[in-house]
C-alpha positions as CSV (number, residue, x, y, z in Angstrom):
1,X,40.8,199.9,111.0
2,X,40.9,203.3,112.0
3,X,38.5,204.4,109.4
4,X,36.0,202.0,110.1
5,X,35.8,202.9,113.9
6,X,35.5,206.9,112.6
7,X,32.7,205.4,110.2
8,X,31.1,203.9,112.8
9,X,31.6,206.8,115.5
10,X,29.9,208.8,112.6
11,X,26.7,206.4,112.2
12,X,26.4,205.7,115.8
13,X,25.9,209.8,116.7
14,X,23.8,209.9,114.0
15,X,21.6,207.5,115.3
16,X,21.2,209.5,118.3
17,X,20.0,212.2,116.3
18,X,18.1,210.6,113.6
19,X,16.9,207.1,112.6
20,X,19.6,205.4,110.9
21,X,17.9,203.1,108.0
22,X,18.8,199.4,107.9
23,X,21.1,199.5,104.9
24,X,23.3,200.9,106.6
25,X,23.9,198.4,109.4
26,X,23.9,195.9,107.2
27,X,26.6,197.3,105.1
28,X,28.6,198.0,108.4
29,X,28.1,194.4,109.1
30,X,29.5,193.0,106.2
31,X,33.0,195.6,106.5
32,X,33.1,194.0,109.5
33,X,32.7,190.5,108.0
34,X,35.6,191.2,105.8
35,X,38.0,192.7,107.6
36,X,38.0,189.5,109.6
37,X,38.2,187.1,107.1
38,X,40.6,188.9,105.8
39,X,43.2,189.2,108.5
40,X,42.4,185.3,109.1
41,X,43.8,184.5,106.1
42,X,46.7,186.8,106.5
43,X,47.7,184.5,109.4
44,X,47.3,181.2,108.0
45,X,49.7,182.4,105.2
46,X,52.2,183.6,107.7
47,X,52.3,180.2,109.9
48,X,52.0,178.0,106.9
49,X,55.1,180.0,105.8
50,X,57.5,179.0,108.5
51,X,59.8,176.2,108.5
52,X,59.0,173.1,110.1
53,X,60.9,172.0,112.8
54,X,62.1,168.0,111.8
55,X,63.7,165.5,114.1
56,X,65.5,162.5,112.5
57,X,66.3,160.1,115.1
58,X,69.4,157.7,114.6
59,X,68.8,154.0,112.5
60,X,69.0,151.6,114.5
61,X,72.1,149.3,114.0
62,X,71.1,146.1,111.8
63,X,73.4,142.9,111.0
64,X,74.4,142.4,107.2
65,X,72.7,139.7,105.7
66,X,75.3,137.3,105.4
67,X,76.9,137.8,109.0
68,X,73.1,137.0,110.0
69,X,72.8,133.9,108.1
70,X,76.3,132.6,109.5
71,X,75.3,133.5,112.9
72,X,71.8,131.1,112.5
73,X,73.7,128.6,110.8
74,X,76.5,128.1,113.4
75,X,73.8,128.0,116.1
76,X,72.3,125.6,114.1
77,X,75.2,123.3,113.6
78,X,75.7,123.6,117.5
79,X,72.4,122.0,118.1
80,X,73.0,119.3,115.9
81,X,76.6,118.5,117.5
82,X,76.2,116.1,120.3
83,X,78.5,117.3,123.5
84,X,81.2,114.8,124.5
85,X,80.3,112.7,127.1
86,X,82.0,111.7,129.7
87,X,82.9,108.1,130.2
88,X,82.8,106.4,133.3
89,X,85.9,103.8,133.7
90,X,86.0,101.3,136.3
91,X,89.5,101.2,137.9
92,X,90.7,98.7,140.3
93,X,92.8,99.5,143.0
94,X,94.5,96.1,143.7
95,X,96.7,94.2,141.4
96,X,95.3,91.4,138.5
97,X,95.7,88.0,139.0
98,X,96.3,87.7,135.7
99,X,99.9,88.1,134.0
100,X,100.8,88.9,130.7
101,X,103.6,86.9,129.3
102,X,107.2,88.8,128.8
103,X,107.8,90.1,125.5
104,X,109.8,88.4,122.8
105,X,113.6,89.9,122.9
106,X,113.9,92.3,119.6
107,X,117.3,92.3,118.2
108,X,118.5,96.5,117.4
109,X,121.3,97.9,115.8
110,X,124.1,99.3,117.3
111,X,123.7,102.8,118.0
112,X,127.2,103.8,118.2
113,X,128.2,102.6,114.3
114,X,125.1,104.5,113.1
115,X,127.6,106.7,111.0
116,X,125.3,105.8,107.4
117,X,121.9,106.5,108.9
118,X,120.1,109.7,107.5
119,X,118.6,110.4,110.4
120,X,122.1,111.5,111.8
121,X,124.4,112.4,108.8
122,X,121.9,113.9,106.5
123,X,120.3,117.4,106.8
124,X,116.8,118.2,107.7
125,X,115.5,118.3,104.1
126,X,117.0,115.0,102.9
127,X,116.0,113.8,106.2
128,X,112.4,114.2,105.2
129,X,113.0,112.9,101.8
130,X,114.0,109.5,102.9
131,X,110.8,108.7,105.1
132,X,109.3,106.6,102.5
133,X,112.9,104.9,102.0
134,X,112.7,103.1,105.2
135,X,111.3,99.5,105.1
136,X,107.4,100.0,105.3
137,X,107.5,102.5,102.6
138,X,106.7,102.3,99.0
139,X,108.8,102.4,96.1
140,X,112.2,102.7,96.6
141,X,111.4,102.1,100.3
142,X,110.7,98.2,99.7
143,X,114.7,97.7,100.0
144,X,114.6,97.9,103.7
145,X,117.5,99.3,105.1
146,X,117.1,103.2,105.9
147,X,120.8,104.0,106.1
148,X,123.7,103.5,103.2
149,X,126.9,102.2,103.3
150,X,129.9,102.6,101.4
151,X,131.2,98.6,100.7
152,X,134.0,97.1,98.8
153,X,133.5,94.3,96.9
154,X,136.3,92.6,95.1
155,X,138.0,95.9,94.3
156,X,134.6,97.6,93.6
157,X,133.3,100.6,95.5
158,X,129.4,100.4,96.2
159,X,127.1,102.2,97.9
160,X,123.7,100.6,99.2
161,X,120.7,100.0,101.3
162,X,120.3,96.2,101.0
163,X,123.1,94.1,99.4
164,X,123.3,90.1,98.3
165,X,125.9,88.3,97.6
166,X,125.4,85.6,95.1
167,X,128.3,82.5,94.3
168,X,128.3,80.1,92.2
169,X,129.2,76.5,94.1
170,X,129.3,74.3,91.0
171,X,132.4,71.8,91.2
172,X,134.4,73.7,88.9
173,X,134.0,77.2,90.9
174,X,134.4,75.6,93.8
175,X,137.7,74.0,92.5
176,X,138.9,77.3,91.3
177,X,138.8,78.6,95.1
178,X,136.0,80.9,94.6
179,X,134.3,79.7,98.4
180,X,137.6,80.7,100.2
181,X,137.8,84.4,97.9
182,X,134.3,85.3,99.1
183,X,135.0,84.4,102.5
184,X,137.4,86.8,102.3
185,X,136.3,89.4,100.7
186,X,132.8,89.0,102.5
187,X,134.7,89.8,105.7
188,X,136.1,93.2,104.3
189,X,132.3,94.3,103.3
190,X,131.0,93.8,106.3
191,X,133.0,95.6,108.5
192,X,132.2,98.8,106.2
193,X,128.6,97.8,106.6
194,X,126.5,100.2,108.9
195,X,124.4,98.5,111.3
196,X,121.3,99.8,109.4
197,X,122.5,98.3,106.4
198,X,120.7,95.1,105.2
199,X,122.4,91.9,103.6
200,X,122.3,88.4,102.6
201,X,124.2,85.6,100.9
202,X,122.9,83.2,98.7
203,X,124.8,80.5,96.4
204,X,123.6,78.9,93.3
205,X,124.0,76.0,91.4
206,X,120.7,74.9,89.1
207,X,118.6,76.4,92.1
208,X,119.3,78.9,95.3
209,X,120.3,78.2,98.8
210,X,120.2,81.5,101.2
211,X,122.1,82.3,104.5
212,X,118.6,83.5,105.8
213,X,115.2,83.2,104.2
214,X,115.0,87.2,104.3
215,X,117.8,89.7,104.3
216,X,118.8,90.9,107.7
217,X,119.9,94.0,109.5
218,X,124.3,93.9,109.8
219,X,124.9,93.6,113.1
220,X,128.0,92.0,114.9
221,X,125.7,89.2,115.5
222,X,124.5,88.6,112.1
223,X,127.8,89.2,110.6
224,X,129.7,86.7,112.2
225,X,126.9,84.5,111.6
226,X,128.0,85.4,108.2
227,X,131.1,84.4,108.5
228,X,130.8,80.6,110.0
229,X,128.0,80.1,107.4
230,X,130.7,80.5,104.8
231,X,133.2,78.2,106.7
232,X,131.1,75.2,105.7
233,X,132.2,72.5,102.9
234,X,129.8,73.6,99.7
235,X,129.3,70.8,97.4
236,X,127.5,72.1,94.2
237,X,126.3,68.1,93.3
238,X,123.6,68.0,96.5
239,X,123.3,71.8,97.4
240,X,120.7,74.3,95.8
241,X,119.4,72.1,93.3
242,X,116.4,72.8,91.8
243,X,114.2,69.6,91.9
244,X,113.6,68.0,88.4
245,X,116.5,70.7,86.7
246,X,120.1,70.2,86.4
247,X,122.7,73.1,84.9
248,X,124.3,76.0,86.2
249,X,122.3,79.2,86.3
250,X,121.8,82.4,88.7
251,X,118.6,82.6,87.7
252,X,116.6,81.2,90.6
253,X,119.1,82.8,93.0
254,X,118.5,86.6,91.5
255,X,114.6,86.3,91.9
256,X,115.4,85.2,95.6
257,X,117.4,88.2,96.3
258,X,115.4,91.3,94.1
259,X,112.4,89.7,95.9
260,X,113.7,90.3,99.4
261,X,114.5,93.5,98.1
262,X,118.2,94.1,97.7
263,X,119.2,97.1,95.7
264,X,122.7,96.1,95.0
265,X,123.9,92.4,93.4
266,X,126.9,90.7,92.7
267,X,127.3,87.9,90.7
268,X,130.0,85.5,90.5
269,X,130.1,82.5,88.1
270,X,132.5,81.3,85.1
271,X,129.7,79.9,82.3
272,X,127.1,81.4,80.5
273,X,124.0,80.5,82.4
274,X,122.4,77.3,80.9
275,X,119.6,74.4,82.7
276,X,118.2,71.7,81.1
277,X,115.1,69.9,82.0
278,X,115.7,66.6,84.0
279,X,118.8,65.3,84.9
280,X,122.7,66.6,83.7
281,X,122.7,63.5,81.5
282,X,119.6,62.8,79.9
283,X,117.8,66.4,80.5
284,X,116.6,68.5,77.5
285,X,118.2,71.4,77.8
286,X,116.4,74.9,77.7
287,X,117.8,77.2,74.7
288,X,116.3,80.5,75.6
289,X,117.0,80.1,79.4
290,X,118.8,83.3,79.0
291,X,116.2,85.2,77.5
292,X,114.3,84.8,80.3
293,X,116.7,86.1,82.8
294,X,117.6,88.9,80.6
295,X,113.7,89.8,80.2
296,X,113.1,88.9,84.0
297,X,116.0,91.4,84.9
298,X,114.7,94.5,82.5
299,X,111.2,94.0,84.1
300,X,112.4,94.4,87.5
301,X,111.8,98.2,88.0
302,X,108.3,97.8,85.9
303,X,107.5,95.0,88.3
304,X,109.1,96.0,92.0
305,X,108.8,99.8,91.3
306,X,112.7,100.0,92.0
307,X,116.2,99.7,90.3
308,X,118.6,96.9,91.1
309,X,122.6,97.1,90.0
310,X,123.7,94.0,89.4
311,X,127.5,93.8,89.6
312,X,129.0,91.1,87.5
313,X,132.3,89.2,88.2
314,X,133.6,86.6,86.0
315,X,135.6,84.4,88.2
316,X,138.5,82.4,86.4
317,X,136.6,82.2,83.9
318,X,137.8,79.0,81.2
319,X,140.3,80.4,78.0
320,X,137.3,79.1,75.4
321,X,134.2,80.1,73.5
322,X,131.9,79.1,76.8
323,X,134.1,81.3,78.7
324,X,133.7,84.6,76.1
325,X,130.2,83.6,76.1
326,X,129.7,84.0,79.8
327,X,131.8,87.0,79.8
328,X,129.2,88.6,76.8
329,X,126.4,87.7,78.9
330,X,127.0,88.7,82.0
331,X,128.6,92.5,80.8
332,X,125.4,92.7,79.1
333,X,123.5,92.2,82.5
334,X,125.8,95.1,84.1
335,X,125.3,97.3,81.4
336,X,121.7,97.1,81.2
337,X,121.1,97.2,85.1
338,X,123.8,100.3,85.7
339,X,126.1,98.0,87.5
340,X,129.8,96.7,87.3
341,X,131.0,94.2,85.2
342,X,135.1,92.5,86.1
343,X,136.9,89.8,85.1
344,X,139.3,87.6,87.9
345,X,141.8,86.2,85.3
């Protein structure tokens, strides 16, 4: 820069003191022209050269995808769900002129002999076992009672839900003293029986004749109901005959009582089962009679969904081949059934 200003110092005094020719501006022009353009582009290199100064600003916070479409879909359910509404009741502040009748009296066992029921003597887990056991269950639960007892019955030990009793009145048991036995014996079960416990009586001869129609809770009132049931004179000729049959068979009488749904049986009787078709006399009788009990009591778990013992006692039973027939059959009932089988010589 210096030397051009010195160059043109130089031209301009010479142009004072002589004509300076056009060339020579021109040429000084141009320099000029240059030197211009030149430190231009000098300072487009520098500025271009600098860093830029860049602000990133913060993103914005977004919902996931999913959270979104849960949130849109929960408002959406909570258009579709109707609000309660409130219901307006009309109340009357004066009494009805209309009465209800009283309700029927509802017989309930003792509370204080409830020494059997689960509910009391068992611990929280059997507790919750047992709910189906307890009459409006399934199963098992169809024997009704909800609380064992430990009963003695003739010498045996038992312990059960729902228990029947089942005698044979024909003349010759009844001859033997069997009804006065039972009597007896029936009194000593039933005062081990808990209140929760259910039972029934039934005696047979060709057909079945029950203390009740269904088995009932033993309470002191049914017990000694029981009892003055049994104090009656049985006669085997008119009493639980089976219309149109004669004989002597248990048969009709064990239906009856797995029916109401008994868990435990005993049996007492002094023949082999047998019933003819018609009268004692003239009937025909039926030869595989025992067959069918036998099948009817192996298909009594398929059929009732439950297990029944039934306890077998030959009473007196006759010193001849009817009498060791009776005995075979009815240890062959025990055995297949789990119970007990006993012979009162």
């Amino acid at each position: 820069m210096k030397n051009a200003w010195n160059i043109l110092g130089a031209l301009w005094s010479r142009q004072r003191n002589r004509k300076v020719p056009w060339e020579a501006v021109a040429a000084s022009a141009l320099a000029h022209v240059i030197i211009l353009l030149s430190a231009a582009f000098l300072t487009v290199l520098v500025v271009q050269g600098r860093q830029k100064m860049m602000f990133e600003g913060k993103k914005s916070p977004g919902i996931p995808a999913r959270k979104l479409e849960h949130s849109i879909r929960v408002k959406q359910m909570q258009k579709q769900v109707r609000k309660p509404q409130i219901l307006q009741r009309l109340t009357a502040a004066t009494p009805s002129k209309v009465a209800l009748p009283e309700m029927p009296k509802l017989e309930a066992p003792d509370l204080k002999n409830l020494r059997d029921a689960p509910m009391l003597s068992a611990k929280a887990g059997t507790t919750l076992g047992s709910v189906g056991t307890s009459g409006g269950g399934a199963g098992r639960g169809l024997t009704g009672g909800s609380g064992y007892s430990d009963a003695k019955f003739f010498g045996e030990n038992v312990r059960t839900r729902a228990i029947c009793i089942l005698m044979d009145i024909s003349p010759s048991m009844v001859a033997k003293g069997v009804v006065e036995d039972v009597r007896k014996e029936t009194m000593t079960m039933m005062e081990s029986l808990s209140p929760v416990t259910k039972f029934n009586i039934i005696v047979f001869v060709d057909g079945a004749l029950p203390f009740t129609p269904q088995m009932v809770f033993a309470t002191q009132d049914n017990k000694q109901k029981a009892m003055d049931w049994l104090k009656q004179t049985f006669d085997g000729r008119r009493q639980g005959n089976l219309r149109g049959y004669s004989g002597s068979t248990p048969s009709e009488a064990i239906k009856m009582a797995v029916e109401q749904g008994c868990d435990t049986l005993f049996i007492l009787s002094d023949d082999p089962p047998y019933l003819k078709q018609g009268d004692s006399a003239t009937g025909v009788e039926i030869v595989d009679h025992q067959d069918q009990i036998m099948d009817f009591i192996k298909d009594i778990e398929k059929k009732f969904s439950r297990t029944v013992k039934v306890n077998s006692i030959i009473y007196k039973p006759h010193e001849n081949a009817r009498g060791e027939q009776g005995k075979a059959f009815y240890k062959k009932i025990s055995q297949t059934t789990g119970g007990r089988f006993k012979v009162i010589k």
